[in-house]
C-alpha positions, 0 to 999 in steps of 0.5 A: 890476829895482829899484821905482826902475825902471820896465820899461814906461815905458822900453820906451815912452820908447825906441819913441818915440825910435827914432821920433823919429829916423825909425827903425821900432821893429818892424824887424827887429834894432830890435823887441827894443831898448827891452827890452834897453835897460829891462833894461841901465837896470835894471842901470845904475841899480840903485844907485838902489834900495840903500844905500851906508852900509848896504853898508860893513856894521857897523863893528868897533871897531879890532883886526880886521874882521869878515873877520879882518884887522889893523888899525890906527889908522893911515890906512886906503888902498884903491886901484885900484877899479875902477867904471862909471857913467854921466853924467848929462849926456849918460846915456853911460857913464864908467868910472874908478878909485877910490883912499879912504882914511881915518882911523879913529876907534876903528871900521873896516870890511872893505877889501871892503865899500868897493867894494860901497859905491862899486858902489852910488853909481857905479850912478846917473845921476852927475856924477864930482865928485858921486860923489866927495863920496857915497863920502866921505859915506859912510864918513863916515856909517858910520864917523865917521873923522878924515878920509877922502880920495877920489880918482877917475879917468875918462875921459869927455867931460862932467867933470873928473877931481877929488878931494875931502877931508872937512872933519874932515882933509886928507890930503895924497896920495902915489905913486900916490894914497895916504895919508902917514901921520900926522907924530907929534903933528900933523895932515895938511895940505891938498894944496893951498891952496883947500879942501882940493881934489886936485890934477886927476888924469889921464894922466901927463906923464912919457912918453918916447920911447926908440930904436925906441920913438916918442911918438905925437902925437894932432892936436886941431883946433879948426878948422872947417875942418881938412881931416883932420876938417871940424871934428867937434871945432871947440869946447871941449867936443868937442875935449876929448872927441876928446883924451881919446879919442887918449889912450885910444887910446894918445897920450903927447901931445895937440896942440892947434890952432886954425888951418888950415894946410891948402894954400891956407888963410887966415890965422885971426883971433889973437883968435880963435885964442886962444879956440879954442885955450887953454880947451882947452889949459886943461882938458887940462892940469888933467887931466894930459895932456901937451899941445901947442899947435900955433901960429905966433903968439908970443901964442898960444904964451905964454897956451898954456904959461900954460894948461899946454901943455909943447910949442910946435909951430911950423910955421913955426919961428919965422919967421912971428913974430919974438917967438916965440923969446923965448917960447920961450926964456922958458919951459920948454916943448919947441919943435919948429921945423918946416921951412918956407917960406911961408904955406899960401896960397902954399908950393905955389909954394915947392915947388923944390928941387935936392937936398930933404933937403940942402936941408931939413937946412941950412935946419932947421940955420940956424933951430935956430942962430937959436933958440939964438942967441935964447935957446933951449936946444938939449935943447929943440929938436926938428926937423920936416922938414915933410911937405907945406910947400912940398914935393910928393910926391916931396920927401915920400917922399925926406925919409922915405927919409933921415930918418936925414940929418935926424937927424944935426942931432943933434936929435929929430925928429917925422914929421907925415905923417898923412893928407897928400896924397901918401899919399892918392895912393896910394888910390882917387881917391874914397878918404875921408881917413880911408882915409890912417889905413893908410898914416899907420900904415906910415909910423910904423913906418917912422920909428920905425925911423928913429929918430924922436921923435914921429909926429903922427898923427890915428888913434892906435889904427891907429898904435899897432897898427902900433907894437906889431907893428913892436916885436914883429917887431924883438924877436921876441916878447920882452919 
């Protein structure tokens, strides 16, 4: 343990604290924590007590490294080094990826000492920003080069991914987050018109769904009363910690919401709606996730896709609001037009029909005409045969059994089926919802072999986990 760190007094701080949350420190399975966590400080904070300029080494004029590798005056590109850190904020672990590259000017150091160095910094009490600016500042203090770029990626919940250019140049990046080399005779321009700052890094959007393959669709609701969460991520900074926690787990999408439209749910204030919902949908796009807004409100819709939002997922279909076929149509963003009849505080009294999947498939049939003949581009239009609106649970069951019948509209369709009433009938009456996650999971297999485009699911590991066995079944193994 490093003389930054003090054993003892850690030992100590953690007995009270334990104490504090009304915990016995000297019970059986607790009497060795605050050692254990004196020690891991100890490891996690063993940057506190050394020198990253004094890591990086003594530099070599250019010619060979002091590990016997070429060089060049050309930009110098180290990519994928991995670290961990931990937030000052909450003092939780992050862990990310680092990129650098630099300029030389006439001094080089061994590619391998840059991740000692980065070691040494990442292992403090950190902000991501701020460790960007140390790994920078230290190749500037050891190497004085023409420019030196450094680019972080992270999933944690306290900041944004961001990247950060020295003074002296600015390096524009390229695929993944390299370098371009130097045009002859000029200098690097900025990647961006504010300082020089990088463009936010995260989770690519590109992601799409193939036959057999669907796109998992992770529910954020900002809501306090969502009926699948009670509100565990009602507020800005919870709902983007839950996102980025679905995308760990394997989401290509993130949909936001901040309206119930759980049974027998009140209609939320618009205002309200759009405080709840576009910050989120702000500071998940500048990440990089692909994101959804979950709305029936053409307002809400438009300052979504503003935020960067590059899905409008309506309930309604467009028909709780009439202008939101002309947003949609103004805008490049993908629109999925759901099955639908009625607020949720009246659609259970909505639920008759003859034949249910005939009578959905028309319905979906006659909104998509009215969307296209509003403006709305048909390869943009995905269709949701609306598991739970106005429908009970046989109608529920029999529109999974014929999905294909919906497919024949000859437009994606997304299954929203997670943790739903007619699955939690299949459980123990006292069964918790998230107890739904299983069959949730079956059911995504299921419509995956239907041919679905997208399933929106709650838990998003169980769903991928039932993916890849449903994958690895149908392919025996095979890649």
């Amino acid at each position: 343990m490093g003389d930054a760190i003090d054993g003892p007094r850690i030992e100590a701080a953690v007995r009270e604290l334990l104490l504090a949350i009304g915990e016995d420190p000297d019970r059986p399975g607790l009497e060795r924590t605050p050692a254990r966590v004196a020690e891991s400080f100890g490891e996690l904070f063993a940057g506190l007590d050394a020198d990253p300029v004094a890591a990086l080494g003594e530099p070599v004029p250019l010619g060979t490294t002091d590990a016997g590798e070429a060089t060049t005056s050309d930009t110098v590109i180290v990519r994928d080094l991995g670290f961990r850190s931990v937030c000052e904020h909450h003092l939780l672990p992050f862990l990310g990826t680092a990129h650098v590259a630099y300029v030389p000017d006439g001094r080089v150091v061994g590619l391998g000492r840059v991740p000692a160095a980065i070691d040494v910094l990442a292992a403090r009490p950190q902000l991501q920003e701020r460790l960007a600016d140390e790994i920078a500042d230290a190749l500037e203090a050891a190497l004085a080069p023409r420019g030196v770029l450094v680019v972080l990626e992270a999933v944690h919940g306290c900041v944004t991914s961001r990247g950060r250019v020295s003074r002296r140049a600015r390096p524009s990046p390229s695929s993944p987050a390299g370098c371009s080399p130097t045009p002859p005779g000029g200098r690097r321009r900025s990647p961006s018109s504010a300082g020089g700052r990088m463009p936010e890094a995260g989770v690519p959007t590109g992601a799409e769904a193939r036959p057999g393959h669907p796109l998992v669709m992770g529910v954020v609701n900002v809501t306090p009363d969502s009926f699948s969460d009670g509100g565990r991520w009602f507020g800005t900074d919870a709902a983007v910690v839950h996102a980025l926690d679905l995308v760990r787990d394997g989401a290509d999408i993130v949909d936001v919401g901040g309206e119930s439209t759980r049974p027998g749910a009140a209609r939320v204030d618009p205002e309200e709606e759009l405080r709840r919902v576009v910050p989120v949908v702000r500071e998940l796009a500048a990440l990089g996730l692909r994101v959804s807004v979950d709305t029936m409100r053409a307002a809400t819709a438009a300052a979504a896709v503003e935020a960067g939002a590059t899905i409008v997922n309506d309930v309604s279909a467009g028909l709780a609001d009439a202008e939101m076929a002309r947003v949609v149509a103004g805008s490049d963003a993908t629109y999925v037009a759901m099955h639908w009849r009625g607020h949720s505080d009246r659609m259970d009294a909505l639920a008759e029909y003859g034949d249910v999947v005939t009578e959905v498939r028309d319905e979906l049939a006659a909104r998509v005409d009215a969307l296209e003949g509003a403006g709305v581009a048909r390869d943009r239009i995905v269709i949701d045969p609306g598991l739970g609106f106005a429908k009970r649970a046989e109608h529920n069951w029999q529109l999974l059994a014929r999905l294909d019948e919906l497919g024949a509209l000859g437009l994606p369709v997304l299954v929203g089926a997670s943790r739903k009433r007619f699955l939690g009938a299949l459980l123990d009456a006292d069964a918790p919802v998230s107890a739904r996650d299983l069959p949730t999971a079956v059911v995504s297999v299921l419509s995956a072999r239907a041919g679905a485009w997208a399933v929106r699911v709650h838990d998003v590991a169980s769903t991928r986990l039932a993916l890849a066995v449903g994958e690895a079944w149908q392919s025996g193994g095979r890649e």
